[in-house]
C-alpha positions, 0 to 999 in steps of 0.5 A: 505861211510865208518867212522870207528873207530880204536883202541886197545882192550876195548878201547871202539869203540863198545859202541860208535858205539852203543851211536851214531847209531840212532842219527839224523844226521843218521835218513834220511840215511842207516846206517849199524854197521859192528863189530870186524872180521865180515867177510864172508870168516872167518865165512864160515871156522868157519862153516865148520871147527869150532871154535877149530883151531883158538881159539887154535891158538889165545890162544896160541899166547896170552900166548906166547907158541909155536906150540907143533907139526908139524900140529899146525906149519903148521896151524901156518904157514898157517894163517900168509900167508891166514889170512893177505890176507882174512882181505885185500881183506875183506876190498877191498869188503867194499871199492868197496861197500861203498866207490865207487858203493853206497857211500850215504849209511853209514858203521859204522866199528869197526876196520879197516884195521890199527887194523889188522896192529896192530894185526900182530905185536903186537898179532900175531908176523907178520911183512911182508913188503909186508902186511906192506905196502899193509895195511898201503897204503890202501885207507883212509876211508870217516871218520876215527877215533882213540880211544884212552885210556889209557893202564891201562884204557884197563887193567881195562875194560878188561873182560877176565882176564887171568892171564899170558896172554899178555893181563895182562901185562901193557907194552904190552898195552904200546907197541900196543898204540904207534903202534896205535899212530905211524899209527893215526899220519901217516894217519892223523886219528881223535884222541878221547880220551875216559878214561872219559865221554862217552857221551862226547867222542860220542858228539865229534864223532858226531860233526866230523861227522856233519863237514865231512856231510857238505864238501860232495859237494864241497865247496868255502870259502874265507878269507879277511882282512888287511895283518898280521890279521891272514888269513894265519894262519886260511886257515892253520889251517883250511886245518889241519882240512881237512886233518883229515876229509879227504876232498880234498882242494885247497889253492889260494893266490891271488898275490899281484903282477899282473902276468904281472908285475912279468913276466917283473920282472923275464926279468930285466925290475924291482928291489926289493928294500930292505928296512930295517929301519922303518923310511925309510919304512914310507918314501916309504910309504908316496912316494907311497900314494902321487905317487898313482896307475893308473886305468890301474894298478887296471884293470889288477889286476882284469883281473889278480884276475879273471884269476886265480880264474877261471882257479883254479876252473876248474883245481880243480874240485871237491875239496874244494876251501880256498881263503887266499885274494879275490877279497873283499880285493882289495876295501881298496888299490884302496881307499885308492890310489884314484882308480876310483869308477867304479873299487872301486865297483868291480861290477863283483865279483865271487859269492862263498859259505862262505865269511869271514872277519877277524878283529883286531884293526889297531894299532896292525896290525900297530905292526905286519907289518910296510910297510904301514901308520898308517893311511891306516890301520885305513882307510882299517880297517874302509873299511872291517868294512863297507864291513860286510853288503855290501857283506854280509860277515861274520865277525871274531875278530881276535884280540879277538879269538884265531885260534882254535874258528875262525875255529869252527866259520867257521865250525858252518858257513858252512851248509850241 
């Protein structure tokens, strides 16, 4: 697997690939550090031709001179075409490598292809469409991540401090991190801000790290609790975090309405009823609690539970299941509307990796959505609660913790 880091120059991705090289996490894995233009057909040219054609031309370029006779326009001309093609193909190689024939092995890189994206256009003046696309569509690596600093932290880093040079002039700073920030937004990279604490910015890099480790096998989580406790917003959030670590996933909502019953709804035989007056809302609510739901009514909602669970499963192989409602959550309804205690056990219920509950007091759930009683929110609310040791769930205080510390509660959850 390949984790890189990208970001402009003195930006610090070198040091922190050394911080984090022999940390545990790496003890029972090959890990090789790959730098800055570690490339093999650039190191055969240096050899046979030495360094002098492409210092002249860097050095040009960085002083912003153009090319003062025919065969430094040639030269000129020549690396715009060979140069994009040897970085592109440099990487092809460490994807087939890394990525696909031996990928438990650990390639740690200091730059990317994107930093060579950033390089043509804000070092070299080379904008080609064709290179433009072919870099930015380049396959995504297991773990990317974007350094970022400041631009007046690049200037006071910076060693070779060539008055003149581009590499002075603040705006240009300014202009290479917005390309930077345009392809880190683009590609979803994991952003770490690194103008402070360097041990910091390496325990933040290492936790990503861990948290990818652990998503390598593919993984089943699930997310049950009364509605408007905030399951939705924490499977999102959740999926915003894969996106980033670059894990593949599959969102599943249970319906609320069998299958059947939606079929019959879309041929005429069913009417929505629209309900906007909260006493109105009470009145249906207590018609339903009085009326009650048959045992057929719950039967098919477990042979419909199970029909789509498992033919989720199958069609998504290989990614990381979220379920936003699962099978736990059909216990309080068959309750609280007098179902049958053979389909209130559910006795058959899916064994999947990590079941977590969402909790938040009744009367603010009560707050959030009115269609049901308060007292079946108190009833639902005290059910979930037993559920904890029951199933061997895990529990998350919705009404005390905020999104972001029940994700980091679920990642601290899920092990490798």
């Amino acid at each position: 697997m390949i984790i890189s880091f990208s970001g402009s120059a003195d930006s610090g991705k070198s040091t922190l690939i050394d911080v984090i090289k022999d940390s545990e996490i790496f003890q029972t894995r090959k890990v090789k550090v790959k730098g800055d233009d570690d490339f093999f057909i650039i190191k055969a040219f240096k050899r046979i031709f030495g360094n002098t054609p492409t210092s002249a031309y860097n050095k040009n370029k960085l002083l912003g001179i153009q090319p003062a006779d025919i065969k430094s326009s040639l030269w000129s001309t020549a690396v715009e075409m060979l140069y994009p093609l040897t970085v592109y193909l440099e990487f092809v190689y460490d994807y087939l490598i890394y990525e696909i024939v031996f990928p438990n092995k650990i390639l740690l890189k200091d730059r990317y292809i994107y930093d060579y994206l950033v390089t043509f256009w804000c070092n070299l003046n080379i904008n080609n469409r064709f290179v433009n696309f072919m870099f930015i569509n380049f396959p995504r690596p297991t773990l990317s991540f974007y350094i970022r600093v400041k631009p007046e932290t690049v200037i006071r880093r910076n060693k070779n401090q060539i008055s003149g040079t581009k590499l002075m002039d603040l705006s240009f700073h300014y202009q290479t991190i917005r390309s930077y920030e345009q392809i880190a937004n683009q590609k979803k990279l994991l952003t770490i801000k690194n103008d402070g604490s360097l041990s910091q910015s390496a325990q933040r890099v290492l936790m990503h790290i861990k948290n990818r480790l652990k998503f390598l096998t593919p993984t089943q989580i699930s997310f049950s609790g009364l509605d408007g406790v905030g399951k939705t917003t924490l499977a999102r959030e959740l999926c915003a975090y894969l996106d980033q670590i670059n894990v593949k996933y599959k969102v599943l909502h249970f319906y609320h309405d069998t299958l059947l019953y939606k079929f019959l709804k879309s041929l005429g035989f069913y009417r929505e009823r629209k309900v906007h007056d909260n006493s109105l809302i009470i009145i249906d609510a207590l018609k339903r609690r009085k009326k009650g739901k048959s045992q057929l009514w719950a039967l098919l909602n477990i042979i419909d539970a199970h029909l789509q669970y498992w033919v989720y499963r199958f069609i998504n192989l290989g990614c990381v299941l979220i379920f936003d409602r699962y099978f736990y959550d059909f216990i309080p309804t068959f309750s609280y509307y007098n179902i049958g205690n053979f389909l209130t056990s559910i006795p058959v219920i899916p064994v999947i990796d990590y079941k977590f509950v969402l909790l938040c007091s009744p009367k603010i759930i009560y707050k959030r959505k009115l269609e049901n009683l308060p007292e079946y929110y108190d009833a639902a609310h005290q059910i979930y609660t037993n559920m904890v040791k029951k199933y061997d769930l895990i529990p998350l205080n919705s009404g005390k913790l905020t999104t972001s510390k029940m994700l980091q509660k679920v990642l601290d959850s899920i092990h490798e």
